[in-house]
C-alpha positions as CSV (number, residue, x, y, z in Angstrom):
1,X,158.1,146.3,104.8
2,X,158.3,150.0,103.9
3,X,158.0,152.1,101.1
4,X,161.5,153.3,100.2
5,X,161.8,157.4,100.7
6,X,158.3,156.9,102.0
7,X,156.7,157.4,105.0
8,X,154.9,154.4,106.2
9,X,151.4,154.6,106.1
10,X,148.9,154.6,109.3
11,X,148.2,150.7,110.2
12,X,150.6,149.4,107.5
13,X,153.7,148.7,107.0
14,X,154.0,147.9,104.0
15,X,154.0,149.7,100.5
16,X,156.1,149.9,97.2
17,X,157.6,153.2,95.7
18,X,159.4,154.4,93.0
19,X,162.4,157.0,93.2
20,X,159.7,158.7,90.8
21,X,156.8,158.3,92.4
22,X,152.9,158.0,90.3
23,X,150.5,159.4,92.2
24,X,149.7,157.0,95.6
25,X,145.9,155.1,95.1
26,X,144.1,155.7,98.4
27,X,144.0,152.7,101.0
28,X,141.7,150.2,100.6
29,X,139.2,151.2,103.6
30,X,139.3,155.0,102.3
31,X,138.3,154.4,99.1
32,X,135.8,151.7,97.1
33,X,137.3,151.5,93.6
34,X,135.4,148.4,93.4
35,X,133.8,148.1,90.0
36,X,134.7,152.2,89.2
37,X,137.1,151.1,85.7
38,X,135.2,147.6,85.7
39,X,132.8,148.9,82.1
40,X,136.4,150.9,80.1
41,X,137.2,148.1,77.9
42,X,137.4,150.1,75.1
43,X,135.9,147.6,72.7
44,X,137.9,144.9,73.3
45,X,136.8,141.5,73.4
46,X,136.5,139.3,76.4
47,X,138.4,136.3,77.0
48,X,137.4,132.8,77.6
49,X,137.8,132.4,81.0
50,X,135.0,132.5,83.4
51,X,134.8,133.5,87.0
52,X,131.6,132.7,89.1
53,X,129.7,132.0,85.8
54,X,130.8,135.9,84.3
55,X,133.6,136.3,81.6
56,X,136.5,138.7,82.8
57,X,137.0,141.0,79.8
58,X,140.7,142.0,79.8
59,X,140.6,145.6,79.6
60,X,138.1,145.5,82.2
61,X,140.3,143.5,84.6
62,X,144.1,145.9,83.7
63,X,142.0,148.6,85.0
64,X,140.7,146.6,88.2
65,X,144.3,146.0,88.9
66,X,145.6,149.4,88.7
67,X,142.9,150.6,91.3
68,X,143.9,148.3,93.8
69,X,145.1,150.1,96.8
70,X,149.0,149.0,98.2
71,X,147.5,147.5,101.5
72,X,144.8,145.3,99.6
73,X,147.9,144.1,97.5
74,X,149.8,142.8,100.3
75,X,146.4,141.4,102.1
76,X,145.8,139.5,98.4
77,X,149.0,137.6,99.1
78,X,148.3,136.4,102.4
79,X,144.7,135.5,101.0
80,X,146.8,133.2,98.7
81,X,148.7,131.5,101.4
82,X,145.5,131.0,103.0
83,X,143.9,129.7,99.8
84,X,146.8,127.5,99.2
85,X,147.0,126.2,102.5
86,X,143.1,124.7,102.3
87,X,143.6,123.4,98.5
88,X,146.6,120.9,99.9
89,X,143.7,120.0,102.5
90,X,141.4,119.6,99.2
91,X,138.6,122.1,100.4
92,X,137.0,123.0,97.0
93,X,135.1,126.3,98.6
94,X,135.2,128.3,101.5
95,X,133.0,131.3,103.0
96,X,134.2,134.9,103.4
97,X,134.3,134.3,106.8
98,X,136.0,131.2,106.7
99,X,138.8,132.8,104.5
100,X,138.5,136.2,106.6
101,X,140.1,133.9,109.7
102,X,142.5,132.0,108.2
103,X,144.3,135.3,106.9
104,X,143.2,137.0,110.2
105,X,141.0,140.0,108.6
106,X,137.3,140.8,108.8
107,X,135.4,139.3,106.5
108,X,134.2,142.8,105.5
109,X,137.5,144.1,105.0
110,X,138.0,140.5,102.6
111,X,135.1,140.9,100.9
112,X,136.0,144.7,99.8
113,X,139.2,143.6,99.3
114,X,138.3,140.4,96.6
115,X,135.6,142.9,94.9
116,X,138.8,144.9,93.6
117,X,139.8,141.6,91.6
118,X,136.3,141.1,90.3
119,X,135.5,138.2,92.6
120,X,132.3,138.2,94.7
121,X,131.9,135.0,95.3
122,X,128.2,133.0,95.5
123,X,125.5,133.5,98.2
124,X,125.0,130.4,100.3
125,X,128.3,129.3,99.1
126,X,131.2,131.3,99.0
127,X,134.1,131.0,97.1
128,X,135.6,128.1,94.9
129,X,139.4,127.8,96.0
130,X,140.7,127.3,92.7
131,X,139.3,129.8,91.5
132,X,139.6,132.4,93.9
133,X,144.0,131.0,93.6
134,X,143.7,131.6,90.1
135,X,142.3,135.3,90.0
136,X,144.9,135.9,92.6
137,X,147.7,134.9,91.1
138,X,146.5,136.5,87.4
139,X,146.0,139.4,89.6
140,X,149.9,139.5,91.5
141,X,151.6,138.7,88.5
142,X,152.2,135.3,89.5
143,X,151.3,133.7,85.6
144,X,154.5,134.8,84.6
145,X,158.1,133.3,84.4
146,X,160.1,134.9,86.9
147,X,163.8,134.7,88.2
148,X,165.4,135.9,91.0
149,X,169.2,137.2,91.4
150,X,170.7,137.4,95.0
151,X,173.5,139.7,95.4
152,X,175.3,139.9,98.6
153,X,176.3,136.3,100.3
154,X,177.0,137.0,103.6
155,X,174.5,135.5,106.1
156,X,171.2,136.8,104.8
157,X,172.2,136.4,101.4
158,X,173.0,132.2,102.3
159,X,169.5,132.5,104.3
160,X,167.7,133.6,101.2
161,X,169.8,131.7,98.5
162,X,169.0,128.6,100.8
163,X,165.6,129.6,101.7
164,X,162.9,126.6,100.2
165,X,160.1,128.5,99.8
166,X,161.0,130.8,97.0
167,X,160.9,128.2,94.4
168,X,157.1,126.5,95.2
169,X,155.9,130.5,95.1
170,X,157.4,130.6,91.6
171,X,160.2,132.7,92.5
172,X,163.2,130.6,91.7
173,X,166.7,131.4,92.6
174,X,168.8,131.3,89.1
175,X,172.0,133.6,90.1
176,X,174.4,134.4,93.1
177,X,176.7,137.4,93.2
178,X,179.3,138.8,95.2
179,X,182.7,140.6,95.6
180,X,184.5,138.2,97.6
181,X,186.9,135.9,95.5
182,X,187.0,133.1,97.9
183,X,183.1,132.6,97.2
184,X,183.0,133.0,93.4
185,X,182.8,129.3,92.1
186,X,181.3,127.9,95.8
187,X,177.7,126.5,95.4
188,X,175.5,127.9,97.6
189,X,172.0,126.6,97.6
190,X,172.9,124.5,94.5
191,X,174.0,127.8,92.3
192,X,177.9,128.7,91.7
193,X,178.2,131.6,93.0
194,X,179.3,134.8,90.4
195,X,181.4,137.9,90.2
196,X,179.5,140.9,90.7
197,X,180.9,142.3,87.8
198,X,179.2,139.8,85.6
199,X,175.6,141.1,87.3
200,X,174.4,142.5,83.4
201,X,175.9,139.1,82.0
202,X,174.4,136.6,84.1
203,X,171.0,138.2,84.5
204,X,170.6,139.2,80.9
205,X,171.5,135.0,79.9
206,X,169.3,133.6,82.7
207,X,166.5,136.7,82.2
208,X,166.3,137.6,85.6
209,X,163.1,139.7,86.5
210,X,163.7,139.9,90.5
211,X,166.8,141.5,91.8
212,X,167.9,141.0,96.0
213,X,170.2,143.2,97.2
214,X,171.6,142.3,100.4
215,X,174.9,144.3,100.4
216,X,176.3,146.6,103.0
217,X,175.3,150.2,102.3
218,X,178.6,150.8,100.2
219,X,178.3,149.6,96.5
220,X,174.2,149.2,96.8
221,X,173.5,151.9,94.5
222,X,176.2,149.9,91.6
223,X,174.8,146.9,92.2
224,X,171.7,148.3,91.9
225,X,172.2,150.0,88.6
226,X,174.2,146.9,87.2
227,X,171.2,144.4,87.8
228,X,169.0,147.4,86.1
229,X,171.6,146.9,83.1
230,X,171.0,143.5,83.2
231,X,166.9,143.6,82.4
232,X,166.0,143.4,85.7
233,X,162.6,145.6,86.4
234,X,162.3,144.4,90.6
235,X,164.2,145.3,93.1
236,X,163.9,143.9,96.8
237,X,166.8,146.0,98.8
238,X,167.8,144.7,102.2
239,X,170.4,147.7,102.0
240,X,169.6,150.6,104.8
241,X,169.8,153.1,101.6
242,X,167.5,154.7,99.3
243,X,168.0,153.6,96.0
244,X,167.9,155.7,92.8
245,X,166.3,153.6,89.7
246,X,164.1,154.5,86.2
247,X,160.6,155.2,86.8
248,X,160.0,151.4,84.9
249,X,161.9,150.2,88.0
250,X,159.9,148.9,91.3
251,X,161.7,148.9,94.4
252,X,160.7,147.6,97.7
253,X,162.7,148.5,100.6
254,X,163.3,146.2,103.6
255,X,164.5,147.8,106.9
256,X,164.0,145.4,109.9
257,X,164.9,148.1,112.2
258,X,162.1,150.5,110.9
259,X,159.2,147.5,111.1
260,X,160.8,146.8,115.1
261,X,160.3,150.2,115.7
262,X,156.9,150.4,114.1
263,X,156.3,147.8,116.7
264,X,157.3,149.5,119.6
265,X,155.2,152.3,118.8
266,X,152.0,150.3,118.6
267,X,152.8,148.3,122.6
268,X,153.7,152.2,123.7
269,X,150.3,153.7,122.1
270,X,148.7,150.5,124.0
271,X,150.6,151.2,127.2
272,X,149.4,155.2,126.9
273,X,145.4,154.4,126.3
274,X,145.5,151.7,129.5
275,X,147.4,154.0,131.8
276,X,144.6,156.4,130.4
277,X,141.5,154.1,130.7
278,X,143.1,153.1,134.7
279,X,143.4,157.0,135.5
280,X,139.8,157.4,134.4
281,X,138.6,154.3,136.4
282,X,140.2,155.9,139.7
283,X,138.6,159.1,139.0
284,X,135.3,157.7,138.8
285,X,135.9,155.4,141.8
286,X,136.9,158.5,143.9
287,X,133.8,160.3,142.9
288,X,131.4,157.3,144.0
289,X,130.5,156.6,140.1
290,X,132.0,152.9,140.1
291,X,128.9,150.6,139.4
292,X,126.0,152.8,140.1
293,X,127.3,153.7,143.5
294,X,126.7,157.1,142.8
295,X,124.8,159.7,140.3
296,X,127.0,161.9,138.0
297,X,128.0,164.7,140.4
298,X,129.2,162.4,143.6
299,X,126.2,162.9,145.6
300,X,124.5,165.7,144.3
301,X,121.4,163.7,143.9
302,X,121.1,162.0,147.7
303,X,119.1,165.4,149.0
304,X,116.4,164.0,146.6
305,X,116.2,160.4,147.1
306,X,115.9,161.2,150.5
307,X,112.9,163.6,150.1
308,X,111.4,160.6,147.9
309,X,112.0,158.2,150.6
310,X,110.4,160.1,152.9
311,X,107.2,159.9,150.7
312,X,107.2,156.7,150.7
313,X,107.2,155.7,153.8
314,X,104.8,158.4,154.3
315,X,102.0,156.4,152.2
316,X,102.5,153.5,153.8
C-alpha cells in the first residue's frame, strides 16, 4: 500500500499520510529511536503490567510509539500474524530467529524492530508469545473497540463485506453503504445494506472508527467527508483519488496498479544488474581472467613466468 499524495518510499510500499502531513519519522534501518523517549515520563506512575520481568510506565511507552518508524509499523503486524499463527500451535516462546523466519525478516532487522515496543526478549530464551501478542497489539491499537463501514458494494466492496478475516482481527463489519436502490435493504455478508446518505447516521449510532471507501473516483471525496461527519477518524480508500480530510484524520491509500508497478520495477532492476553481471563475465572471459586463466592485464605477466621457469629448470 502507498502513502496517499506520497511518494513511496525505497524498499517499501507501504506508508500512511495525512492531507496535512507531521513531519515523516525516519525508516527503521536509518534511525535507532530505540529507547531515545523510553526515560520522559514526566512523573507519572507506572502501570501494573510487566513485560520480561520490567513494568512499562505509560508515558514511557506513548513516546515509544510515536518513534516508531512507518515500515516497522507494518513489519509489527506481520510479526503478529506470525505470533498468532504459533499460539494456535500452543508454542509458549520462540527465538528471534525463529520469529525472524516465520515473518521472512532478519532477525537483526526483528530485533531492532521489537526494541521500538520495549521488548527485548530473554537470552537463552527468547520471547514469550503471549506476551510478545500482547505488546503488539497494545502497541497497533488493537485493545480498542473498533468498527468498520464499507461503502461501495460493487465487487470489492461484496469481497470485503464478505471477507472472514476482518472480524477474528477485531475489525468487525457493522455498516454497508451505497447509491444504488436495488441494493439498499439486501444483506450482504449478514448486514442490510444502507443509503449512502445515511453515512453520518449509521456510523455515528453503530460508532464506526474505520471507514472503506471502495467507490468509483466520482463521489469519493463526499463519501469521504460524510463518514468524517459521522465520527469516523480512519479511512482505507480503494478510490484512485487523493482524498482531502482534517489533520485528526488517517488515511491509507490503496492503488493496486501503483504496488504492480512497483513490482515490475524491482524484476526490471533485477533483469538490468544480470545483463550487467553477464557482460562483465564475457569481458573477463575474453581477456583470459575467467578462473585464474590469466593475470589482470591478459597476459602481461607470461614474459615473467617464463624467465622464472627458466630458472628453475636451470637449478635442477
Amino acid at each position: 500500500m502507498t502513502a496517499q499524495g506520497a511518494d513511496v518510499p525505497e524498499g517499501d510500499g507501504q506508508s500512511s499520510a495525512r492531507t496535512a502531513a507531521s513531519p515523516r519519522t525516519p525508516d527503521a534501518d536509518a534511525t535507532d529511536a530505540a529507547g531515545t523517549n523510553g526515560s520522559q515520563n514526566n512523573g507519572d506512575q507506572t502501570t501494573g503490567d510487566q513485560t520480561n520481568g520490567a513494568a512499562i510506565e505509560v508515558p514511557a511507552a506513548r513516546e515509544r510509539a510515536r518513534s516508531i518508524p512507518e515500515a516497522a509499523v507494518a513489519r509489527l503486524a506481520v510479526y503478529l500474524r506470525a505470533l498468532s499463527s504459533l499460539a494456535e500451535q500452543d508454542i509458549t516462546t520462540v527465538s528471534s530467529e525463529e520469529l525472524a523466519t516465520a515473518a521472512g525478516v532478519n532477525s537483526a532487522k526483528l530485533r531492532k524492530d521489537l526494541s521500538y515496543i520495549g521488548s527485548y526478549g530473554t537470552r537463552g530464551v527468547g520471547y514469550e508469545v503471549e506476551v510478545l501478542i500482547g505488546q503488539i497489539e497494545r502497541t497497533l491499537g488493537l485493545t480498542r473497540k473498533h468498527s468498520v463501514a464499507v461503502v461501495g458494494i460493487g465487487n470489492l466492496g461484496h469481497a470485503l463485506a464478505n471477507y472472514g478475516g476482518f472480524p477474528g482481527r477485531g475489525f468487525p463489519v457493522s455498516a454497508l453503504f451505497d447509491l444504488d436502490d436495488d441494493l439498499v435493504g439486501v444483506p450482504v455478508g449478514g448486514i442490510p445494506v444502507s443509503h449512502i446518505d445515511d453515512i453520518v447516521d449509521v456510523c455515528s449510532q453503530r460508532e464506526v472508527t474505520i471507514g472503506v471507501i471502495a467507490t468509483p473516483t466520482q463521489g469519493a471525496q463526499e463519501v469521504c467527508d460524510r463518514l468524517v461527519a459521522g465520527g469516523v477518524t480512519c479511512i482505507l480508500n480503494f478510490a484512485p483519488v487523493v482524498l482531502q480530510v482534517p489533520e485528526h484524520v488517517e488515511v491509507r491509500k490503496v492503488d493496486l496498479a501503483v504496488e504492480m508497478q512497483i513490482l515490475s520495477f524491482h524484476v526490471a532492476r533485477r533483469q538490468q544488474e544480470a545483463a550487467a553481471s553477464g557482460e562483465a563475465a564475457s569481458g573477463q572471459v575474453a581477456s583470459g581472467q575467467v578462473n585464474g586463466a590469466g593475470p589482470p592485464g591478459g597476459g602481461a605477466g607470461l614474459p615473467g613466468e617464463i624467465d622464472s621457469a627458466n630458472r628453475m629448470v636451470e637449478r635442477l
